[in-house]
C-alpha positions in Angstrom: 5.4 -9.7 -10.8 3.4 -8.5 -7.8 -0.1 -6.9 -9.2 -0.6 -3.3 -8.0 -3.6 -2.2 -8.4 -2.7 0.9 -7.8 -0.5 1.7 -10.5 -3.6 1.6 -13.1 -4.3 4.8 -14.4 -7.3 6.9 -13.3 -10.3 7.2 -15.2 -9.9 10.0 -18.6 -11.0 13.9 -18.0 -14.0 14.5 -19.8 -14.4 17.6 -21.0 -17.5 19.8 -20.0 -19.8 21.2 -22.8 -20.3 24.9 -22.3 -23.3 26.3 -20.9 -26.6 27.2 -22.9 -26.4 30.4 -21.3 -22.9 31.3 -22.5 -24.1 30.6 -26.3 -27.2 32.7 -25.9 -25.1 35.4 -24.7 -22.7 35.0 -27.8 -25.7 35.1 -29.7 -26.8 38.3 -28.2 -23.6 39.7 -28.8 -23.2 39.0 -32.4 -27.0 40.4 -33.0 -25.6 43.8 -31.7 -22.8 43.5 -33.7 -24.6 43.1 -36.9 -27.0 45.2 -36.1 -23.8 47.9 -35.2 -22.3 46.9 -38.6 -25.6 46.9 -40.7 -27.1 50.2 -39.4 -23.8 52.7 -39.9 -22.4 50.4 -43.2 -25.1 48.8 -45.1 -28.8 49.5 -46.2 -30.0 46.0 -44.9 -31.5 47.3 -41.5 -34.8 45.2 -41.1 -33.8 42.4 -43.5 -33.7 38.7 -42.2 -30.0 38.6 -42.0 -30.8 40.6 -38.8 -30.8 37.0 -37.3 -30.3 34.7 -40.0 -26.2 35.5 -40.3 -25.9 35.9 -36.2 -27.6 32.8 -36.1 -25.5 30.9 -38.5 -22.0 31.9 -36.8 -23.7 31.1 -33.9 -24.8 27.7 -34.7 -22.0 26.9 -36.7 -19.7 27.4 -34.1 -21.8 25.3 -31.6 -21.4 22.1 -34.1 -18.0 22.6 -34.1 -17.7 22.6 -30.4 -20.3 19.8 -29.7 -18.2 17.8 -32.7 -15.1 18.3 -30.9 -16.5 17.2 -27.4 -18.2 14.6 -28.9 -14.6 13.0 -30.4 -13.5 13.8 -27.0 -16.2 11.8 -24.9 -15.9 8.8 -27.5 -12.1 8.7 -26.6 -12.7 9.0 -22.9 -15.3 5.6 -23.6 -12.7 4.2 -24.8 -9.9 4.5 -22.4 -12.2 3.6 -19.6 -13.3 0.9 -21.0 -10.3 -0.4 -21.3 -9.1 0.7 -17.8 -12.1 -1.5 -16.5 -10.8 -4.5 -18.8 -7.4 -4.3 -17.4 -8.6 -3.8 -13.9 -10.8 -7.2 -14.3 -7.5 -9.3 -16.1 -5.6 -7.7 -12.9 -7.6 -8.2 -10.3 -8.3 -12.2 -11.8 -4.7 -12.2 -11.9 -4.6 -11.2 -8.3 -6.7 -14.0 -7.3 -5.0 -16.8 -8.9 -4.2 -19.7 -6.4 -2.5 -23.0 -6.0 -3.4 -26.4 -4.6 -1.2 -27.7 -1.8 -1.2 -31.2 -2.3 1.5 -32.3 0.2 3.0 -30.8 3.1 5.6 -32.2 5.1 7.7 -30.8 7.9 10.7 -32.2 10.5 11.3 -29.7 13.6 13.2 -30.7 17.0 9.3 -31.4 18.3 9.6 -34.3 15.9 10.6 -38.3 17.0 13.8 -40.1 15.8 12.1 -42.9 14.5 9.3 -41.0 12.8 10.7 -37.5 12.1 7.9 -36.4 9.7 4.9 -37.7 11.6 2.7 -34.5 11.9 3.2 -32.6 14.6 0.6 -29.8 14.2 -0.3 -29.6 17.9 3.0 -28.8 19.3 3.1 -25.5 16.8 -0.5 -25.2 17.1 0.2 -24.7 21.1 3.5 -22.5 20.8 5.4 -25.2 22.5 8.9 -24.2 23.4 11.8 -26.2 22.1 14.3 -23.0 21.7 16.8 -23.2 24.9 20.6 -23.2 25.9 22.2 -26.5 24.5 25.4 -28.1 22.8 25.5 -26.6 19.3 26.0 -29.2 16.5 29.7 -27.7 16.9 30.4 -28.1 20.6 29.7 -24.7 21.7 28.1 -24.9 24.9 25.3 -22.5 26.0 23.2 -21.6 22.8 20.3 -21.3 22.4 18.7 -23.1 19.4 16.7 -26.1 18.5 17.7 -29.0 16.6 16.6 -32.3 15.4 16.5 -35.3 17.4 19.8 -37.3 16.3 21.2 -40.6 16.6 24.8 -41.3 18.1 27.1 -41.9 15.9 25.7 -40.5 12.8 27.4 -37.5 10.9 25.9 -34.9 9.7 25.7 -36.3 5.5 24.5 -39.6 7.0 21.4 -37.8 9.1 20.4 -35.5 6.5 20.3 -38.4 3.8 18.0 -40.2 6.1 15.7 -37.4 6.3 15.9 -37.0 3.1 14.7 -40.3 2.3 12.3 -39.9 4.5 10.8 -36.6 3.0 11.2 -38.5 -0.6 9.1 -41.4 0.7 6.1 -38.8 2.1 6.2 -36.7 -1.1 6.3 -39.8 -3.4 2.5 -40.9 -2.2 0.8 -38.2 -4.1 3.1 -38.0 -7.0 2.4 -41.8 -7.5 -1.0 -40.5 -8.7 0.2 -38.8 -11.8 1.5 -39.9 -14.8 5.4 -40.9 -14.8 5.8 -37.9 -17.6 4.2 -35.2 -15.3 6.6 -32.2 -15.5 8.0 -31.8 -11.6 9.7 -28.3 -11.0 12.0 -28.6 -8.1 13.2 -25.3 -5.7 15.3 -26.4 -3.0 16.4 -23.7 -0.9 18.8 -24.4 2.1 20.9 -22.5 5.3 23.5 -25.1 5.8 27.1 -25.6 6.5 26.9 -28.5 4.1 28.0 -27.6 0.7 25.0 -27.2 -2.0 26.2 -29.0 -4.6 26.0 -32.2 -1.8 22.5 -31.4 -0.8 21.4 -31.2 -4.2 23.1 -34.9 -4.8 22.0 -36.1 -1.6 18.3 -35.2 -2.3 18.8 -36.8 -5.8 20.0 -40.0 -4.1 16.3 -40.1 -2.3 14.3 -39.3 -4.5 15.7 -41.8 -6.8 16.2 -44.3 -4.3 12.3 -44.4 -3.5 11.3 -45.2 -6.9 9.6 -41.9 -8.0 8.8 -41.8 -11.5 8.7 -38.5 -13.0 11.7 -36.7 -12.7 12.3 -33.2 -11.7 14.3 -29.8 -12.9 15.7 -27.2 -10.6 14.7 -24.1 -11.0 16.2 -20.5 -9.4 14.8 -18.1 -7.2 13.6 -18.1 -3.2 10.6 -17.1 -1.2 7.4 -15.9 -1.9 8.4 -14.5 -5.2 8.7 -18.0 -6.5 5.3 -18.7 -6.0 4.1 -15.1 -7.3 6.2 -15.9 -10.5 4.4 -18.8 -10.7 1.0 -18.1 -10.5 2.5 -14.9 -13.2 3.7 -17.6 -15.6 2.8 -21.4 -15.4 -0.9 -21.1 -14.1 -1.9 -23.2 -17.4 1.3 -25.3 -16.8 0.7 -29.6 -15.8 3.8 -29.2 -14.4 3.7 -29.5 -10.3 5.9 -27.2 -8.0 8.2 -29.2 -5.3 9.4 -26.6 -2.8 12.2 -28.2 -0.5 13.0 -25.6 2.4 15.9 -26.7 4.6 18.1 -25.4 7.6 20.6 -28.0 8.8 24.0 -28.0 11.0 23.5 -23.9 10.3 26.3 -21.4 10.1 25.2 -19.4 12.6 23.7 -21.5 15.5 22.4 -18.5 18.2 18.8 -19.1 18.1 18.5 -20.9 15.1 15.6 -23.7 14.1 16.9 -26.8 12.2 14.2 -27.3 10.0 13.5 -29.8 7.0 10.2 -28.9 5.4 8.6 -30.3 1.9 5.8 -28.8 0.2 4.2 -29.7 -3.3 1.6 -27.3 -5.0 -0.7 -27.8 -8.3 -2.8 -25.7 -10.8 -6.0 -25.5 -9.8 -6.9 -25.5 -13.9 -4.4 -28.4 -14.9 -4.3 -30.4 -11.8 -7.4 -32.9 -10.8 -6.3 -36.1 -10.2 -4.7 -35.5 -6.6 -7.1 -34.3 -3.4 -5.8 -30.7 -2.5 -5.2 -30.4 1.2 -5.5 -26.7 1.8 -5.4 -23.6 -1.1 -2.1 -21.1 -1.1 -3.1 -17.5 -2.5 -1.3 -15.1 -4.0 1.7 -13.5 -1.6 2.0 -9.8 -1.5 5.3 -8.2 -0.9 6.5 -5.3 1.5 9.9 -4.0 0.6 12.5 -3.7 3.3 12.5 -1.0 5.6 8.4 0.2 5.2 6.0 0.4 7.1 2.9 -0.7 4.6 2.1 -3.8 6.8 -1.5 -3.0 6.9 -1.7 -2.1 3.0 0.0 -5.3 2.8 -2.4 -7.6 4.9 -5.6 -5.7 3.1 -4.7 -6.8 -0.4 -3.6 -10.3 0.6 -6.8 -10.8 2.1 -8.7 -9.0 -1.1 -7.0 -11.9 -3.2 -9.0 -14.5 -1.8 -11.3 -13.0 -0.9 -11.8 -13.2 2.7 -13.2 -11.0 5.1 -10.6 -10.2 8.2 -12.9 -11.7 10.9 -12.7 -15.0 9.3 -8.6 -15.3 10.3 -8.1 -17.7 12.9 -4.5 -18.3 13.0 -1.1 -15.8 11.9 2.0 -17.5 11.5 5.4 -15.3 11.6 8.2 -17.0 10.4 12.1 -15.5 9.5 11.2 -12.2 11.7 13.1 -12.6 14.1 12.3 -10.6 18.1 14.1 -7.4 18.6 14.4 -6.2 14.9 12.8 -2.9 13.6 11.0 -5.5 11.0 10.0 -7.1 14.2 8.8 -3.7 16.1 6.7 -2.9 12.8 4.8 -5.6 12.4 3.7 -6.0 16.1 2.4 -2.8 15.8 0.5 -3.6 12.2 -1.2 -6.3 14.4 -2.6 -4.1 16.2 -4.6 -2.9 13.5 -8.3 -3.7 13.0 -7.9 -6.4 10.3 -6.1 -8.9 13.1 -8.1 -7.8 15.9 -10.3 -11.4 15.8 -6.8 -13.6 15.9 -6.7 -14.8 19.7 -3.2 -13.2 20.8 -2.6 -16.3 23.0 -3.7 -19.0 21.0 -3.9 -18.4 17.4 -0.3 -16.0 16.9 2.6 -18.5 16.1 6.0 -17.1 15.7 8.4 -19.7 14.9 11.2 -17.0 16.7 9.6 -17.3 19.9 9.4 -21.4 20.3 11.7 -23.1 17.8 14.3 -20.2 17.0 14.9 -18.8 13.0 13.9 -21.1 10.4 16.5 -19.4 7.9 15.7 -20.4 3.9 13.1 -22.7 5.3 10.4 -20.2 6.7 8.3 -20.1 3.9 7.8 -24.2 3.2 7.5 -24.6 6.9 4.6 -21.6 7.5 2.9 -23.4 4.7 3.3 -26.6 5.7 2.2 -25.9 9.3 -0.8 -23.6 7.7 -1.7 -26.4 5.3 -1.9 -29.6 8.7 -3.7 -26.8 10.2 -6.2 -26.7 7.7 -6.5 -30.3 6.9 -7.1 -30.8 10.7 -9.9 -27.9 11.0 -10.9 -26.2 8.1 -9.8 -22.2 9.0 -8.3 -19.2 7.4 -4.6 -18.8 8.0 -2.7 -15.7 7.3 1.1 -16.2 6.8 3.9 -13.3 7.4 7.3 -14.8 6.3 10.6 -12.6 6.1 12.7 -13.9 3.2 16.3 -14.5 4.7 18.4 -12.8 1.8 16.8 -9.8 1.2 14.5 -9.0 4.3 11.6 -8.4 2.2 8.5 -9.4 4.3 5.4 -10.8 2.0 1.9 -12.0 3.3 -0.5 -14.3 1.9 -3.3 -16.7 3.1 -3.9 -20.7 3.2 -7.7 -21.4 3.4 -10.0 -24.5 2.9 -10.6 -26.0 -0.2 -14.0 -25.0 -0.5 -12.7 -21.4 -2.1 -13.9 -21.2 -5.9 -12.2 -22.8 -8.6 -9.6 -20.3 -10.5 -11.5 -19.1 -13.9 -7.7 -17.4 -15.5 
């Protein structure tokens, strides 16, 4: 569950002990009275319960009144005392974070021969691989970008190579845990290749390689998998294997085939593997708002990292045109992005390798997390989720960020 600060309850109304004034002039009040009521009923003009009985009423009711306020202020205490220990558990909830211990990516910039060889540079520079070609169908004229194939492959036969491939990279720093090491598997894919076959084709590689733990599927897609995570399994040994693919897509008009890998830890549980980079909480914009800036503030809060220290945003799944598009241009011209270089350091997968579909988020991280390992520099990510449109924001920084204490 995202945390929202701003759904904790204000501080308690305290309630405001009457002036010293306003009980002297009670006090006055009653002496006239009993004088009043003394003088025309009684024979006890003079007598000492000319103050002593004013005084008593007067008194009495002022340790009745300071008892009361008193109960109230020690109830206040208490509430805000235990506002400020839900705001602490909320905000170190906040600012949980994961290792990224492999990241792995396959775009058309990469080589037949060595399809997941890092290709940083070419996204680092923006370089353009999105123009009118043959579609994986035959249509002529579209403008996509797709992977570098062999003739005479089909499509099964490619993608299990990749796979194996992927397997082979993400096996290196699983071979440093133990064979029993709990691996939780979310493979999310935009392809015209039935599920159920990616699923066993992946299975196929991962077995074929040798890799000893085994892993469970788990539900869900996006960012939110990762906020659930960090919700529910931060004490967890268990590692998170994010496959993100887009392969032979539905819809081929300037679409990205994409095959993406990326492998997070617990920062409390996990010390055996060297983290390349540190993922931080996401925060989420619902559809159709325009909270873009309230988003980037708190994403940046859960690190935390001042904006001037952003050297690179990465915009994947928003694709040019769109109202989501519109908004968020104009977020960036806000103050928090102001120190990005708008030539250099913005990288919109849209613009130079075409929609990523399910795979925007594991490729933004994966291209944040080379990024890093190559120069160490604060990354701000902007991924659209593909089903529901939600947009969600979250940073990748160095590994030098302090160790998680919840």
């Amino acid at each position: 569950m995202p945390v929202d600060l701003k759904k904790i309850p204000d501080v308690s109304c305290r309630p405001k002990m009457p002036e010293i004034k306003r009980w002297l002039v009670l006090f006055s009040f009653l002496v006239i009275v009993y004088v009043f009521i003394l003088y025309f009923f009684t024979n006890l003009v003079g007598s000492f319960y000319f103050i002593l009985v004013p005084a008593f009423f007067v008194f009495s009711g002022f340790y009745f009144v300071f008892f009361v306020f008193s109960l109230k202020h020690v109830s206040a205490n208490a509430w805000d005392k235990q506002r400020e220990a839900v705001i602490l558990q909320e905000v170190r909830r906040g600012r949980r974070s994961l290792q990224i211990l492999a990241a792995e990516y396959c775009t058309a910039h990469s080589f037949i021969d060595t399809p997941f060889t890092p290709a940083i540079n070419n996204l680092l520079n923006n370089e353009n691989v999105l123009f009118p070609q043959c579609s994986w169908r035959g249509e002529d004229n579209i403008r996509l970008s797709q992977l570098a194939r062999s003739e005479g492959r089909d499509e099964e036969h490619h993608i299990s190579v990749l796979f194996a491939e992927l397997a082979k990279k993400i096996a290196i720093p699983l071979s440093q845990l133990p064979g029993s090491n709990p691996v939780m598997l979310l493979f999310e894919a935009s392809s015209s290749i039935a599920d159920d076959k990616l699923d066993n084709l992946w299975s196929q590689a991962w077995q074929a390689v040798g890799i000893q733990q085994s892993y469970t599927s788990i539900n869900g897609s996006g960012p939110k998998v990762i906020d659930d995570w960090l919700d529910n399994n931060i004490r967890s040994k268990a590692v998170l294997l994010i496959i993100g693919l887009q392969y032979v897509p539905e819809h081929t008009a300037m679409s990205a085939e994409v095959i993406s890998g990326i492998l997070l830890g617990n920062r409390l549980t996990q010390q055996k593997i060297h983290p390349l980079a540190i993922i931080h909480r996401p925060e989420l914009v619902l559809k159709n708002t325009d909270y873009q800036n309230n988003m980037i503030t708190q994403a940046l809060d859960w690190v935390p990292v001042n904006a001037d220290k952003l050297k690179h945003l990465w915009i994947s799944g928003v694709l040019g045109g769109t109202d989501e598009c519109q908004v968020l241009m104009h977020s960036l011209e806000n103050e928090l992005l102001t120190e990005i270089d708008r030539k250099k350091g913005i990288h919109n997968f849209s613009d130079f390798i075409g929609g990523p579909g399910k795979a925007s988020m594991s490729l933004a991280i994966a291209a944040a997390t080379q990024s890093v390992n190559q120069k160490p520099e604060y990354h701000f990510l902007i991924i659209q989720e593909s089903a529901s449109a939600n947009i969600w924001g979250m940073v990748i920084s160095p590994c030098f960020i302090t160790k998680d204490s919840t």
